[in-house]
N, C-alpha and C positions, 0 to 999 in steps of 0.2 A: 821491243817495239821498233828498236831504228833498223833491226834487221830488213825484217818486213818491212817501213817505208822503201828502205833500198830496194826491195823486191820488186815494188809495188813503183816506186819511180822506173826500174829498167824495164818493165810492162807499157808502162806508158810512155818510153821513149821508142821501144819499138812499132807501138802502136802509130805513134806519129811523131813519123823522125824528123820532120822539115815540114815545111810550108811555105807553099806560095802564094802570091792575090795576082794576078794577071790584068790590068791594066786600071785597077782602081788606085785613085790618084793619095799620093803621098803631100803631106805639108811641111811645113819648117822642122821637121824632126818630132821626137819623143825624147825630153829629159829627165821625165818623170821616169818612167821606165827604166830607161837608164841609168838613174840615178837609184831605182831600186835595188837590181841587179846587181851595180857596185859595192852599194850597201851590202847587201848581203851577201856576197862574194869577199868582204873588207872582214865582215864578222864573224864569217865562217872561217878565214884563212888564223885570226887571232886565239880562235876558241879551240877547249881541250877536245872537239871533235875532230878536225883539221889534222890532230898528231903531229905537226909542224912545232909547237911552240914549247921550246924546253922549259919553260918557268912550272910545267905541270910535272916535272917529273920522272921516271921513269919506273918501267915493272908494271907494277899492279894501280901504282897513282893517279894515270893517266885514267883508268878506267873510271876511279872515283869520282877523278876530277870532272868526268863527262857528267856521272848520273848528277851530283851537287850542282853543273850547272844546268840541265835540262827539267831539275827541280824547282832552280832556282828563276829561271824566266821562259819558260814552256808553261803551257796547263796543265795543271791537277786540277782537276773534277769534283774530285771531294774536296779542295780545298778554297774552290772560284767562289764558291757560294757563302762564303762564311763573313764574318763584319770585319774584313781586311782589306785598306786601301789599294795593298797591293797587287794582293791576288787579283783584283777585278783589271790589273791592269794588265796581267799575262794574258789572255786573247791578242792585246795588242802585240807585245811584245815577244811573243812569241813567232809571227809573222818572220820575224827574221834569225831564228835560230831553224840550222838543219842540222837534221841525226848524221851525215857523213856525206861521203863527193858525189855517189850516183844523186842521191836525194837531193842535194843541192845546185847539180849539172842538170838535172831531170825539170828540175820546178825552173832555173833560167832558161832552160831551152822552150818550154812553153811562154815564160811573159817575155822573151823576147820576139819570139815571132807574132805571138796574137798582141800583143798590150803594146808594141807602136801605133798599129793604125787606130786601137781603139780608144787611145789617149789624144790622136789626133782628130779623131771623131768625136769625143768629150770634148777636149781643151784638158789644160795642164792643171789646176783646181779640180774643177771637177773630178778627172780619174783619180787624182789621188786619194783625195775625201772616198771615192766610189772602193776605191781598190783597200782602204782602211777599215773602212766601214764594212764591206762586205766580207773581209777575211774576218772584221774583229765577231760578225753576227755567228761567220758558217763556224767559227772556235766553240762561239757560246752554244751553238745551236747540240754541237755534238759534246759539249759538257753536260747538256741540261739534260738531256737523253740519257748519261751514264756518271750520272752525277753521285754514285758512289767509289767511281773508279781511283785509283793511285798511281794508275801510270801517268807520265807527262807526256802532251801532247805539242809538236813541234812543227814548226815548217809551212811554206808560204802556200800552201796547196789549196785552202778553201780560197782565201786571195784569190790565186791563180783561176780559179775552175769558175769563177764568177768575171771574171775577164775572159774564159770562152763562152759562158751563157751568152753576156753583152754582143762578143764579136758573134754568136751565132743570129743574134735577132739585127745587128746593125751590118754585117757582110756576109750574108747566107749562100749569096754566089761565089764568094772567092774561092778557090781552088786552092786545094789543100793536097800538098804529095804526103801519101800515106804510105810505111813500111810497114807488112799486116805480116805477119809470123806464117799464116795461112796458105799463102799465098806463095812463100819461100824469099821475102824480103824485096818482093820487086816493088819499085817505085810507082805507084799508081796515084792519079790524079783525080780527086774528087771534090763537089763540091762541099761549103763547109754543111749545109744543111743537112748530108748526109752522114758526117765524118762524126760531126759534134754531136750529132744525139745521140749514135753509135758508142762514142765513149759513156755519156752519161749512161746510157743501157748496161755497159762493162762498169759501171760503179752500183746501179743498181742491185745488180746479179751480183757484186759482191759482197756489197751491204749484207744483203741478205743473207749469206754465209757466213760473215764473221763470226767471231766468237767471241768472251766474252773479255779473252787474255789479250798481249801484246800484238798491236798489230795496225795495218791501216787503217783510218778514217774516214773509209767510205763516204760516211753518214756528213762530212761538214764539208767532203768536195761538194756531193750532192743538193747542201742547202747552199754551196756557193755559187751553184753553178743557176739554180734556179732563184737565186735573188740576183745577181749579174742578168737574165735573161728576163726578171720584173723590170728589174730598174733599168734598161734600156729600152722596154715597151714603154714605161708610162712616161720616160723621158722624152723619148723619139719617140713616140707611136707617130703622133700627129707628123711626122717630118718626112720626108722622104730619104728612107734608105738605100745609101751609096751602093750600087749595083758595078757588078764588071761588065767592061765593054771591051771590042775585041782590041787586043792591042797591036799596035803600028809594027813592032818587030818582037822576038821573044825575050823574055826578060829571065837572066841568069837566079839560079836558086840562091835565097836566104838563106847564108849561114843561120845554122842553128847558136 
């Protein structure tokens, strides 16, 4: 299974390598965000996925030690549903466990570029509750679905993909540099209205392929990405969404 996340993260960083918002106004920061990102850059670096930490071992231990932990705070499907305090809490806690670097470099390189402005379009409560909540539903949504499975499911991706529903219905104009494989990796500029559905279309189409073995998650990007794009309509529906306007001078690309 972390193979394929890893596969399935380097897809989607080629897909969209950077992003930018051209003249839509920034506020006091995002620490929420940030303070994600750290997190889980902090747990990732500790954990026997990282291969950094000798207290796991060496040889064949390191291997164990990964699967005992992705047992132990990822989802098991067959196991979310049974009368254990615990288990019901792995949706949550799995949010911040990744299967290895692309998969972990892949999922921050998306909520850092979209979940600044969208945290400062929230407030700092709100997104977080938003970003909790909506990873902890899009985990359950694809447990409930293959709710005899054994594989453990990991990593901030349903999260993630419901911080670009939100940014798709609260900044539809911002401009988005996309690296498209297709194209031969040139930098092109689009808006998010067209970038962001484009991906979910690349989730769908693979949903629908999966199988039944180890592999991506299709299925809980997809409920993340369209519960992030509910709950920013019936949030903001009534409000006026922050639009780009042209800007004064050009503004240097967002590290990823």
């Amino acid at each position: 299974m972390i193979h394929h996340w890893t596969t399935a993260a380097r897809r989607t960083v080629r897909t969209l390598g950077t992003a930018r918002t051209a003249g839509t106004p920034r506020g006091r920061g995002a620490p929420v965000t940030y303070g994600l990102i750290t997190l889980c850059c902090l747990l990732f670096l500790v954990s026997p996925a990282a291969g950094l930490n000798p207290v796991y071992g060496t040889g064949g231990e390191p291997l164990a030690a990964q699967r005992a932990y992705f047992a132990r705070w990822g989802v098991v499907p067959a196991e979310l549903f049974e009368d254990s305090p615990g288990s019901a809490l792995t949706p949550a806690t799995a949010l911040f466990v990744h299967g290895g670097w692309v998969h972990l470099l892949g999922n921050m390189l998306f909520l850092h570029v979209f979940g600044a402005m969208t945290e400062e379009r929230m407030g700092r409560l709100q997104f977080a509750l938003f970003y909790l909540g909506c990873g902890y539903l899009a985990l359950l949504g694809y447990a409930g679905a293959n709710a005899y499975s054994l594989q453990p499911l990991v990593g901030a991706s349903g999260a993630i993909s419901a911080v670009l529903g939100a940014f798709l219905f609260l900044f539809p104009r911002a401009r988005v540099t996309s690296l498209l494989p297709f194209l031969f990796f040139l930098p092109l500029r689009f808006p998010a209205w067209l970038v962001l559905p484009f991906w979910a279309a690349l989730q769908w189409t693979a949903a629908g392929r999966a199988g039944d073995g180890p592999g991506v998650a299709y299925l809980a990007h997809l409920v993340g990405f369209g519960l992030g794009f509910l709950f920013a309509w019936v949030r903001f529906g009534r409000t006026t969404t922050v639009k780009s306007v042209p800007a004064t001078a050009p503004e240097g690309e967002n590290p990823p």
